[in-house]
N, C-alpha and C positions, 0 to 999 in steps of 0.2 A: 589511502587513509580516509580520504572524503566519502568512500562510501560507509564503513564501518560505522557510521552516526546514526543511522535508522535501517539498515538491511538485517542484522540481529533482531531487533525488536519485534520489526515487520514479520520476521518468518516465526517468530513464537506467538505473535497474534493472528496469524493466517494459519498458520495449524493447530491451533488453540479454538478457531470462532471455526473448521472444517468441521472440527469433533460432533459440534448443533449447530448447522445456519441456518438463521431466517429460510434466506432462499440461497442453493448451491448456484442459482444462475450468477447470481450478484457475486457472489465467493469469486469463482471463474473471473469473471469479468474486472473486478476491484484487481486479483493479482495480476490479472494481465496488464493491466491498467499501471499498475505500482510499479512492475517490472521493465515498461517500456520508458516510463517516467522517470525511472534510474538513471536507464543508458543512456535517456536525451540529456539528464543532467550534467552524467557524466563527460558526455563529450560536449556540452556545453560547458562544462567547468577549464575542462581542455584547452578550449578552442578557446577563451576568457569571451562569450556571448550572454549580453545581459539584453532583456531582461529574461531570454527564453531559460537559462538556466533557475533563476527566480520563480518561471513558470511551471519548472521542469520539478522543484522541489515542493513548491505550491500541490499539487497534482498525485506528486507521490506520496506528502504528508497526510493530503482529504483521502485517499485511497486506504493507508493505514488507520486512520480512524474509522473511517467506513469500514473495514474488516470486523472491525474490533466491537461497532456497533449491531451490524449482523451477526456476531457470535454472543454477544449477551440479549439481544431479542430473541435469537434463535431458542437460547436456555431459557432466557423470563417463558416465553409461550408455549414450552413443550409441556406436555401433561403424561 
């Protein structure tokens, strides 16, 4: 259930900001980014480890808005 709070969101803004990105490197990079930030949470949430789970959501939250920042500069700049 812990992860259903932000893994829906995250993947209709990660294929939403795919459609125009700034830059596809960043895209890559932010979902890997987001993805690996999940599992460490999640087995941090597991394992009851603070602060890394803290860190772990921290990380994956900046990732999600970074996505979501590169899909609306991507669309602001296209011509």
């Amino acid at each position: 259930m812990n992860d259903l709070e932000s893994i829906p969101i995250t993947l209709i803004i990660a294929w939403a900001s795919l459609l125009s990105p700034w830059s596809a490197k960043a895209h890559s990079l932010l979902v890997i980014t987001y993805t690996v930030a999940r599992v460490l949470h999640t087995v941090s949430y597991a394992n009851s480890l603070q602060p890394h789970r803290a860190i772990a959501w921290f990380v994956g939250v900046l990732s999600m808005l970074l996505l979501g920042v590169n899909g609306v500069v991507g669309v602001a700049l296209a011509h």
